[in-house]
C-alpha positions as a Markdown table, in Angstrom:
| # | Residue | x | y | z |
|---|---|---|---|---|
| 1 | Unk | 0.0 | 0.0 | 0.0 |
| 2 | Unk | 1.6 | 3.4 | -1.1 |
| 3 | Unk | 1.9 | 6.0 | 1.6 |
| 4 | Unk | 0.1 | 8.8 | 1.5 |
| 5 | Unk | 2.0 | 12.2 | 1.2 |
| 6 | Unk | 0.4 | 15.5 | 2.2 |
| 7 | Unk | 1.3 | 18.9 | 1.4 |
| 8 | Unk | 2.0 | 21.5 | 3.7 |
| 9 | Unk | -0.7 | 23.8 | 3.4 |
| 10 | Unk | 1.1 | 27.8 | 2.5 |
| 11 | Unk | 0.2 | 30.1 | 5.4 |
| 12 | Unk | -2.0 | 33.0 | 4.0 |
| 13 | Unk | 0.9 | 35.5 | 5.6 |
| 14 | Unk | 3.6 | 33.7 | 3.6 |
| 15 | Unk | 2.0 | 33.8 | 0.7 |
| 16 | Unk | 1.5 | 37.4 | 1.3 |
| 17 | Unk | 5.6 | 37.6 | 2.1 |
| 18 | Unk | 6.5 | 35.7 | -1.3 |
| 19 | Unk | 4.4 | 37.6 | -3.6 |
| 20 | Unk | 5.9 | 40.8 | -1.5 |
| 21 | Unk | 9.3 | 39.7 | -2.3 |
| 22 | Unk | 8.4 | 38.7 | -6.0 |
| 23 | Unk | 6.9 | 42.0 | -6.8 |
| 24 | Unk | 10.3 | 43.9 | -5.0 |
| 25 | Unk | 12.3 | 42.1 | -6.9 |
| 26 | Unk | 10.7 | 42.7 | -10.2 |
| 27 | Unk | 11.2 | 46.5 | -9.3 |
| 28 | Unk | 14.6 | 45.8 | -8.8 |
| 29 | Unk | 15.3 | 44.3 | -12.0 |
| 30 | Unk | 13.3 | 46.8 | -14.3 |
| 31 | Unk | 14.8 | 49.8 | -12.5 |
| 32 | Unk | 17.7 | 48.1 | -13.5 |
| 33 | Unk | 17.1 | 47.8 | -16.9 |
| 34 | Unk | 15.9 | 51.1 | -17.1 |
| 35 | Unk | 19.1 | 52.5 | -15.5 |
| 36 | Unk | 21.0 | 50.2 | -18.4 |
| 37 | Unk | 19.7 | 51.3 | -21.3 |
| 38 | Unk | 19.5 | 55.3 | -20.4 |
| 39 | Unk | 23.6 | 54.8 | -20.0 |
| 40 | Unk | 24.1 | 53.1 | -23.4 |
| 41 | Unk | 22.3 | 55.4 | -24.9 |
| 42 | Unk | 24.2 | 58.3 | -23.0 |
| 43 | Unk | 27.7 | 56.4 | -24.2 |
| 44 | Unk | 26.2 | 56.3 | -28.0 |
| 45 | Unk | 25.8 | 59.6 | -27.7 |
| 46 | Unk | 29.2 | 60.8 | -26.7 |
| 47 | Unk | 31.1 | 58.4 | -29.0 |
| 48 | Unk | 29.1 | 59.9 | -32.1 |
| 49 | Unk | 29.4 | 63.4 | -30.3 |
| 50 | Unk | 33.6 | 62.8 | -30.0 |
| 51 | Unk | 33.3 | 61.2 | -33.7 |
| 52 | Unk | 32.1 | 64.6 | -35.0 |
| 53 | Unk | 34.5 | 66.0 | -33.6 |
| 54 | Unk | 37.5 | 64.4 | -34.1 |
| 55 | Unk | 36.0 | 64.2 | -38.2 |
| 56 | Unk | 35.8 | 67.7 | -37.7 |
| 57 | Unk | 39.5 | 68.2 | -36.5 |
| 58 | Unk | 40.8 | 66.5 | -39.3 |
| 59 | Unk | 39.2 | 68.1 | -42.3 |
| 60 | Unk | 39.7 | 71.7 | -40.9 |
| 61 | Unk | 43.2 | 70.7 | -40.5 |
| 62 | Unk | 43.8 | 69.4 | -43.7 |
| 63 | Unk | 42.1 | 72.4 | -45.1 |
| 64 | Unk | 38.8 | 73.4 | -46.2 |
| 65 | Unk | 36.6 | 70.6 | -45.9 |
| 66 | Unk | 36.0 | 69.7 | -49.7 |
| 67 | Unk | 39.6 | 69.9 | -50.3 |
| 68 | Unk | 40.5 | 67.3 | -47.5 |
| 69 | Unk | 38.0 | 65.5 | -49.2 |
| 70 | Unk | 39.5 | 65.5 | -52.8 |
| 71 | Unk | 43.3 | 65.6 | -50.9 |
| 72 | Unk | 42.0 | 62.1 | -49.3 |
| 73 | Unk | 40.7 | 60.5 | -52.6 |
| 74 | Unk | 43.6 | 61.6 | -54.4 |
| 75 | Unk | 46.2 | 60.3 | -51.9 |
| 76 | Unk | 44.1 | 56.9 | -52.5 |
| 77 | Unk | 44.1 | 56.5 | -55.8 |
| 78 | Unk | 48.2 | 57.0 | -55.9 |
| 79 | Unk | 48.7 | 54.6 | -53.2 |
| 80 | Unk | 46.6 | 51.7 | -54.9 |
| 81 | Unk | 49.0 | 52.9 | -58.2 |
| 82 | Unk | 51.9 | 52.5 | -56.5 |
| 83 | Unk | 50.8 | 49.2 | -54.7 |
| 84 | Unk | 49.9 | 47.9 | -58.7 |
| 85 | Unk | 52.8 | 48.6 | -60.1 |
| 86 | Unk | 54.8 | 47.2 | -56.9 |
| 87 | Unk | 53.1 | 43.7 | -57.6 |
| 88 | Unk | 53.2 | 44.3 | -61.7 |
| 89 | Unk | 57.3 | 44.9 | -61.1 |
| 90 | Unk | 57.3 | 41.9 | -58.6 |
| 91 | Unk | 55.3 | 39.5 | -61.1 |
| 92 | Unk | 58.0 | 40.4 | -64.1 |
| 93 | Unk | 60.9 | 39.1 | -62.5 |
């Protein structure tokens, strides 16, 4: 014959106490999350703030900024030259 098994009946006041504690604890975590994403989007912000900036800082000091543009493509264009003809002179041999 199996033995019977009973279950502790939960107290009405600890019932009351878990529910408490589950409900604090679900504060805790969304405050948390709250707090989380309001400082990512604080540190997004300054990195594309300082990014501007240091863009900025580059093109004034390389001149006007559509010349620094053109100076850039320009300096491009004659290192992928030189780096051709480098290979080309390499292959030949």
């Amino acid at each position: 014959m199996p033995k019977k098994t009973t279950k502790q009946k939960i107290k009405p006041a600890e019932q009351n106490k878990q529910a408490r504690e589950t409900k604090i604890l679900n504060v805790i975590c969304n405050t948390s999350l709250l707090h989380m994403s309001a400082v990512t989007e604080a540190f997004s912000e300054m990195f594309t703030k300082l990014s501007k900036e240091m863009i900025t800082a580059i093109t004034t000091s390389l001149g006007n900024s559509e010349d620094a543009t053109k100076d850039i493509h320009k300096k491009r264009t004659v290192y992928k030259k030189n780096s051709l003809n480098k290979y080309e002179s390499s292959c030949s041999r």
